[in-house]
C-alpha positions as CSV (number, residue, x, y, z in Angstrom):
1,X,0.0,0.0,0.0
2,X,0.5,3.6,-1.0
3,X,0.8,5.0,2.9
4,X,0.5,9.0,3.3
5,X,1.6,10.6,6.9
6,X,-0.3,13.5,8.0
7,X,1.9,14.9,11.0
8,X,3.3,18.1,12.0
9,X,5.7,16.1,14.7
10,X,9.1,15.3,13.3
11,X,9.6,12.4,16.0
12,X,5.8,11.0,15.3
13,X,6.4,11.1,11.5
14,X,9.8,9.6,12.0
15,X,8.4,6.8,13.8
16,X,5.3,6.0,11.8
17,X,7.8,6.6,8.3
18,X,9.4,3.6,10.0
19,X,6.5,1.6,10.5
20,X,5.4,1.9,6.9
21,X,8.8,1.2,5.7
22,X,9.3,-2.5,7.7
23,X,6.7,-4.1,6.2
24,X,7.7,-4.9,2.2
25,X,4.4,-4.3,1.0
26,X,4.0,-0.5,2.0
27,X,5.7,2.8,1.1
28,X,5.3,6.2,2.2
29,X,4.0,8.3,-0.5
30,X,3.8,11.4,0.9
31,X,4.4,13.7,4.0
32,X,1.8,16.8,4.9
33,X,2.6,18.6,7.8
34,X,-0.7,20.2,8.4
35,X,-4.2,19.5,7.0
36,X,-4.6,22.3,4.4
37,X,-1.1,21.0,3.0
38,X,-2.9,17.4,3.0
39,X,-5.7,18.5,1.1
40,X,-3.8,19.6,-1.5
41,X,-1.3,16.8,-1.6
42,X,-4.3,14.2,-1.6
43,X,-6.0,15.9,-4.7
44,X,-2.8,15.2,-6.6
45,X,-1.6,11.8,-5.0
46,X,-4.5,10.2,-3.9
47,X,-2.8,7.5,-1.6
48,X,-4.3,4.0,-0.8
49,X,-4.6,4.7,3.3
50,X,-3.8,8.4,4.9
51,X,-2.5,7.7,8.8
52,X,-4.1,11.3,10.0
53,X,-2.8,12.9,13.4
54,X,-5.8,15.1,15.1
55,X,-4.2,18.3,16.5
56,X,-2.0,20.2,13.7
57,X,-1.6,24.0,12.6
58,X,-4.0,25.2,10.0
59,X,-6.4,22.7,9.6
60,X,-7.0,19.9,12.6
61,X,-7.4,16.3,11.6
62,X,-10.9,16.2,11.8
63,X,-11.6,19.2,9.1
64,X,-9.2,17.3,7.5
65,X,-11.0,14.4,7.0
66,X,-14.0,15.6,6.3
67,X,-12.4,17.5,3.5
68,X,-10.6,14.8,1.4
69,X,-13.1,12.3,2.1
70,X,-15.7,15.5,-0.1
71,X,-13.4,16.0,-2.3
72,X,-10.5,13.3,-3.0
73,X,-12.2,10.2,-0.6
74,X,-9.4,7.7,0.5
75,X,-9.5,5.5,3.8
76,X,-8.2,7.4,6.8
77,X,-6.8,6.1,9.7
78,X,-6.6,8.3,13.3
79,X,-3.0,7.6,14.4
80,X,-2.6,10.3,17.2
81,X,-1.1,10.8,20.3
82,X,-2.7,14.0,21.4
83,X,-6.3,13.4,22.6
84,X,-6.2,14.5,26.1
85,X,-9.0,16.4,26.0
86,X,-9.9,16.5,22.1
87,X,-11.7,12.9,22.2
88,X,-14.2,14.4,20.5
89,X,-12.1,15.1,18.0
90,X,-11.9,11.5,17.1
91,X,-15.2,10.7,17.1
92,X,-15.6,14.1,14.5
93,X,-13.2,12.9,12.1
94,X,-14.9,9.0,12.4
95,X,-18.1,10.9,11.7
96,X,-16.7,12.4,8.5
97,X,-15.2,9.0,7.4
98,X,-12.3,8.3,9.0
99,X,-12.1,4.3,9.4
100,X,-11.0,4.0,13.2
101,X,-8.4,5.7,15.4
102,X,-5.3,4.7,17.1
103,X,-2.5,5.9,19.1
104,X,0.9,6.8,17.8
105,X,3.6,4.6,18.7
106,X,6.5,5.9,18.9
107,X,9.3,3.3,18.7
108,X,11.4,5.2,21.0
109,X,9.2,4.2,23.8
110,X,6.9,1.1,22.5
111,X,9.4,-0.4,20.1
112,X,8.3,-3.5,18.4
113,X,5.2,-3.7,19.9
114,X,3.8,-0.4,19.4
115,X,5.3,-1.1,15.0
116,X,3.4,-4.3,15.1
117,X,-0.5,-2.8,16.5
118,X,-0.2,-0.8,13.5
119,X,0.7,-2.9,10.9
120,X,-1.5,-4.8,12.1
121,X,-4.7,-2.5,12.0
122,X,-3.4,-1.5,8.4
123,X,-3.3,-4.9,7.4
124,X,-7.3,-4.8,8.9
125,X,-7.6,-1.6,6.8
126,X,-6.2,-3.3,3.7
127,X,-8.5,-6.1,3.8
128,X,-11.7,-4.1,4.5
129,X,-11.1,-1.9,1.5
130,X,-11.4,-4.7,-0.8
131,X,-14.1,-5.0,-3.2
132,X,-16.4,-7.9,-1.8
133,X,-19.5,-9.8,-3.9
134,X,-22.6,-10.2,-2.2
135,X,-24.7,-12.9,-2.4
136,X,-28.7,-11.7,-2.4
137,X,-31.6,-13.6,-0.5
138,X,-34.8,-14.5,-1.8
139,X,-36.3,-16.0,0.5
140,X,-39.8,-15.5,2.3
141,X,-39.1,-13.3,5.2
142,X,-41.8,-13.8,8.0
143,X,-42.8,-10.6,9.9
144,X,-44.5,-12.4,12.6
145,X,-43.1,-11.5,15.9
146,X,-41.3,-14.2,18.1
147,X,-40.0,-14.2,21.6
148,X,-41.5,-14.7,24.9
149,X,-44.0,-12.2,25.8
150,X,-42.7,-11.6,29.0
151,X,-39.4,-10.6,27.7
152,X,-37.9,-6.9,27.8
153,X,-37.6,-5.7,24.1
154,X,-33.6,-5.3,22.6
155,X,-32.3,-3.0,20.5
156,X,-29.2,-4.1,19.2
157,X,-27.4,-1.5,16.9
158,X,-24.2,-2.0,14.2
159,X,-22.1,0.8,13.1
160,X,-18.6,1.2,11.9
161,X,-17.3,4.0,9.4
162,X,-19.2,7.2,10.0
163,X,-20.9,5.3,13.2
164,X,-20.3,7.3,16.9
165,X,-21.9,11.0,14.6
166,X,-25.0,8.0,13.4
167,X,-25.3,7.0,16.9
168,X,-25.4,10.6,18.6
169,X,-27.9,12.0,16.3
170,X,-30.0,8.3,17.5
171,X,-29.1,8.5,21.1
172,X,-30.1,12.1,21.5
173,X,-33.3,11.3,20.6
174,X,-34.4,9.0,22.6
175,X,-36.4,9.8,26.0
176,X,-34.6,9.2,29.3
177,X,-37.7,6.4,30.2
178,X,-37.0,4.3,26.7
179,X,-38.4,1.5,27.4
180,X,-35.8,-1.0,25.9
181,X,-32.4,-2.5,26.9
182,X,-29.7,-1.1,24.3
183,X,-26.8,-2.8,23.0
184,X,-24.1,-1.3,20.2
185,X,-21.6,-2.7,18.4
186,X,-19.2,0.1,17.0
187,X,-16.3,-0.7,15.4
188,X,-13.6,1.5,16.9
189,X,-10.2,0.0,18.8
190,X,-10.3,-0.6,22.5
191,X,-8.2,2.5,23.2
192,X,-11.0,4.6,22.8
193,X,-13.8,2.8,23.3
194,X,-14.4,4.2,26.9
195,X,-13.9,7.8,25.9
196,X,-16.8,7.2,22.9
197,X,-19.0,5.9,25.5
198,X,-18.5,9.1,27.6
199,X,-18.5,11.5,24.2
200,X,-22.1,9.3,23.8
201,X,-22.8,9.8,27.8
202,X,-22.6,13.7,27.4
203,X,-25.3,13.9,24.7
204,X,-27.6,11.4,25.6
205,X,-30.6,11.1,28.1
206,X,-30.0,7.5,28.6
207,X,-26.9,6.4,30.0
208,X,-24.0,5.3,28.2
209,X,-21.4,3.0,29.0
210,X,-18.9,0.3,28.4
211,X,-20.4,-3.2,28.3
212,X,-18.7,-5.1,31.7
213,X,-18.2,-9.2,31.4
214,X,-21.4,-11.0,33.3
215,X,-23.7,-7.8,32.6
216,X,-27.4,-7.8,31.3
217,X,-29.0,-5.8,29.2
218,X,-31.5,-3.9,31.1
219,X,-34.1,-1.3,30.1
220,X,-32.7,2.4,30.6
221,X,-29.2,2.1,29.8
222,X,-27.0,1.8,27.0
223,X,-23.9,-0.9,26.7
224,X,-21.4,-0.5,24.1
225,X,-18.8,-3.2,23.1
226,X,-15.7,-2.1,24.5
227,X,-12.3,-4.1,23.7
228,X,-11.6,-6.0,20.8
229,X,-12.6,-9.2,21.0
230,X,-16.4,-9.7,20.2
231,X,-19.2,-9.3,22.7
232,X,-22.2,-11.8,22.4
233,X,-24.9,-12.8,24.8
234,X,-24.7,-16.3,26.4
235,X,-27.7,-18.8,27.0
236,X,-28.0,-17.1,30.5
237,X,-29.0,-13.8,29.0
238,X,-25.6,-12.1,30.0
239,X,-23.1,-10.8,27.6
240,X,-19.2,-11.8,27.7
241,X,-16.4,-11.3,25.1
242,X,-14.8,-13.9,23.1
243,X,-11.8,-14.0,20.9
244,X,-13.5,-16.6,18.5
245,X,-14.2,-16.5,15.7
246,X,-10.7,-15.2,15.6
247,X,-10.3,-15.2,11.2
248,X,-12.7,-12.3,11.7
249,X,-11.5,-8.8,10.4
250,X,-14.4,-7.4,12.0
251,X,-13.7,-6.9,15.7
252,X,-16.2,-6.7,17.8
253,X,-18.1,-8.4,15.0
254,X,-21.7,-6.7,14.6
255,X,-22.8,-10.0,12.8
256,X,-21.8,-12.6,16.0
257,X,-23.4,-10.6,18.3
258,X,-26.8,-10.5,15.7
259,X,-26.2,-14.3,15.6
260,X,-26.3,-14.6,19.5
261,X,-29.2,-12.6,20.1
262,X,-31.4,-14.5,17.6
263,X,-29.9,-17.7,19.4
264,X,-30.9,-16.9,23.0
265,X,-32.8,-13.4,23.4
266,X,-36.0,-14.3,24.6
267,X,-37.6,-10.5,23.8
268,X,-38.8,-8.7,20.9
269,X,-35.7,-7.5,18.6
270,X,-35.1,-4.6,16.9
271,X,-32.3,-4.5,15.1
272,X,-30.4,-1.3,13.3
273,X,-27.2,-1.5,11.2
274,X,-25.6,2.1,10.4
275,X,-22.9,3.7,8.0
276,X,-19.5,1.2,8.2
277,X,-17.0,-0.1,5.0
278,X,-17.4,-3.9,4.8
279,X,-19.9,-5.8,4.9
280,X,-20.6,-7.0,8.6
281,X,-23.6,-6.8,10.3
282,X,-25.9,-7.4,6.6
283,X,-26.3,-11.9,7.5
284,X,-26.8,-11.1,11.3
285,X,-29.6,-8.8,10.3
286,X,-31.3,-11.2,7.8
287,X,-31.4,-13.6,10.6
288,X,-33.3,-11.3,12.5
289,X,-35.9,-10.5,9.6
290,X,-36.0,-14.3,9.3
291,X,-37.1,-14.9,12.9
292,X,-39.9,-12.1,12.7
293,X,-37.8,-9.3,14.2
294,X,-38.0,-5.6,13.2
295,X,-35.3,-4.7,11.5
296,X,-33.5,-0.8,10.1
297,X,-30.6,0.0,7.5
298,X,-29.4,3.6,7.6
299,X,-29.9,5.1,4.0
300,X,-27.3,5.9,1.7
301,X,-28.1,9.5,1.5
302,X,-26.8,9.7,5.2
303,X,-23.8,6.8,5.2
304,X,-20.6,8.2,5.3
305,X,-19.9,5.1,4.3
306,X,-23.0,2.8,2.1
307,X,-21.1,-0.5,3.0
308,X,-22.6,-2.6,5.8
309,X,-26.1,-1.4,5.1
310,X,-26.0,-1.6,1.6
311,X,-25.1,-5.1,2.1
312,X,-27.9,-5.7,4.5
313,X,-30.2,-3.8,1.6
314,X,-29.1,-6.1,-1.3
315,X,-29.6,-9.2,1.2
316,X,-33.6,-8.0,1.7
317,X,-32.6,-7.9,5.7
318,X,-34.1,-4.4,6.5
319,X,-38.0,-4.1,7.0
320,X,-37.0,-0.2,6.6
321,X,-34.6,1.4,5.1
322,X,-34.2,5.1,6.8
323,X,-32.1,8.0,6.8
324,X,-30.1,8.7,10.2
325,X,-32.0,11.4,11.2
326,X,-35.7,9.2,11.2
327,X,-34.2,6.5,13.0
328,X,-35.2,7.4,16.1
329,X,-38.7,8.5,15.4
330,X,-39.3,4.7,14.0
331,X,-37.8,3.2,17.2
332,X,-40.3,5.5,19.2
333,X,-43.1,3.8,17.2
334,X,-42.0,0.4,17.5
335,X,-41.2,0.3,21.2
336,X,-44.3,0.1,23.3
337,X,-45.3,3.4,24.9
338,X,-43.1,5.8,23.2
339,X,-44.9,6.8,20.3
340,X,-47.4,9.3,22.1
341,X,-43.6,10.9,23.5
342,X,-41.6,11.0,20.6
343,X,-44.9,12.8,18.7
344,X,-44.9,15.6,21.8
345,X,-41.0,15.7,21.4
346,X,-41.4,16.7,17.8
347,X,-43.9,19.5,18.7
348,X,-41.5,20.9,21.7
């Protein structure tokens, strides 16, 4: 790969121009050292992955972002070591495209480790950017609904690429008395999964947090996957994380958690798969439709990304097929005793 650094640190560009340069495969094509300089350079080298720091002169990473992925789109990768109190920087430039965020390693003080976490997420990056056939279904969907009556209702949400803006604009809008346990698979990397869930926390009425080994869904708060290994719900209604399937490049996987709530959640369902590259999330989300459950696709007019839910549209999973911002008015109508609130909402 074709590997741009956008950096205006000598010693982070250093280390990172090492990085690139150990594994055969990659070269550095270029180096900006601020985010107007990036723009430009990307307009007349477009390379095949940009490795984009978050606090420069000129133009910060997230402006950044949202600027070449308008006007010369290539997949970004976050590599920063200056968060600190910009996290919701991160989640900004994700929300205008950027594929996931890491921190910088510099060699000087993670040596082969810190080289190796990156390769290794470009190697994730590499692979998800490949074009990927999907096979459609044509089968008879039922829509009858299954579950045991006495079961709390799930909503289990997917979103990669473009997902923590998706899952704001949802969150916000959702009264602090929803009446269903929440569960979201985002893909982002473990490092800053907690501060997503607190960017999520400050916007929302419900709260937000990191979902803990042993916990259960429960009505009134939200539970986002939060390392890297997958989270999925046992047959005792709890939720734990597991390395397997490990030949995954999806991690957490949207589609084995999907696949473990249609295998043990005894509830109503209602599933929702948002902007993400790749197609995970589009097979656990027919498997809901096939077992009766509601089910949503973000639209392409809002994706930042039309990956995942495209795939989930070509596969006939989504009874509905929404842009981001009339998500949340459908869950209002589908969840028992929210309608009536979400209508006053609108008036208010």
């Amino acid at each position: 790969m074709r590997i741009a650094i956008v950096n205006d640190m000598t010693l982070a560009v250093e280390s990172l121009r090492r990085v690139v340069n150990s594994a055969s495969q990659h070269q550095v094509a270029w180096v900006a050292r601020d985010g107007a300089e990036a723009v430009k350079r990307c307009a007349e080298d477009r390379p095949d992955l940009i490795l984009m720091d978050l606090i420069m002169p000129v133009m910060n990473g997230a402006e950044t972002t949202r600027q070449i992925m308008t006007n010369s789109p290539c997949p970004i990768l976050v590599v920063t070591s200056s968060v600190g109190g910009n996290a919701s920087l991160v989640f900004e430039a994700m929300g205008a495209g950027a594929l996931d965020a890491v921190r910088t390693p510099i060699l000087a003080q993670q040596g082969e480790q810190g080289a190796a976490g990156l390769l290794a997420k470009i190697s994730t990056i590499e692979k998800l950017t490949r074009t990927t056939t999907v096979r459609r279904s044509y089968g008879a969907v039922s829509e009858k609904s299954v579950g045991a009556p006495s079961g709390i209702k799930l909503l289990a949400i997917g979103s990669s690429t473009g997902g923590p803006k998706a899952l704001a604009t949802i969150l916000s809008r959702l009264p602090a008395d929803f009446p269903g346990a929440v569960v979201i698979i985002q893909h982002v990397d473990a490092q800053f999964a907690g501060e997503l869930a607190e960017w999520l926390n400050e916007q929302c009425a419900l709260p937000v947090r990191l979902a803990r080994e042993g916990d259960r869904p429960m009505v009134g708060t939200v539970l986002l996957a939060g390392t890297n290994d997958h989270l999925v719900l046992t047959d005792m209604l709890r939720l734990t994380y597991t390395a397997v399937p490990r030949d995954l490049v999806y991690r957490p996987s949207v589609d084995v958690f999907f696949e473990s709530v249609v295998s043990y959640w005894r509830g109503g369902v209602v599933g929702v798969l948002l902007t993400g590259m790749g197609r995970d999330g589009g097979m656990g989300l027919l498997r809901l439709r096939e077992r009766g459950h509601h089910t949503i696709a973000e639209h392409e007019s809002t994706c930042a990304v039309y990956g995942m839910p495209k795939t989930a549209v070509l596969l006939n999973a989504a009874v509905e097929v929404l842009p981001v911002g009339d998500i949340a008015q459908a869950l209002l109508k589908v969840f028992p005793g929210t309608a009536d609130k979400g209508k006053r909402g609108v008036m208010l």
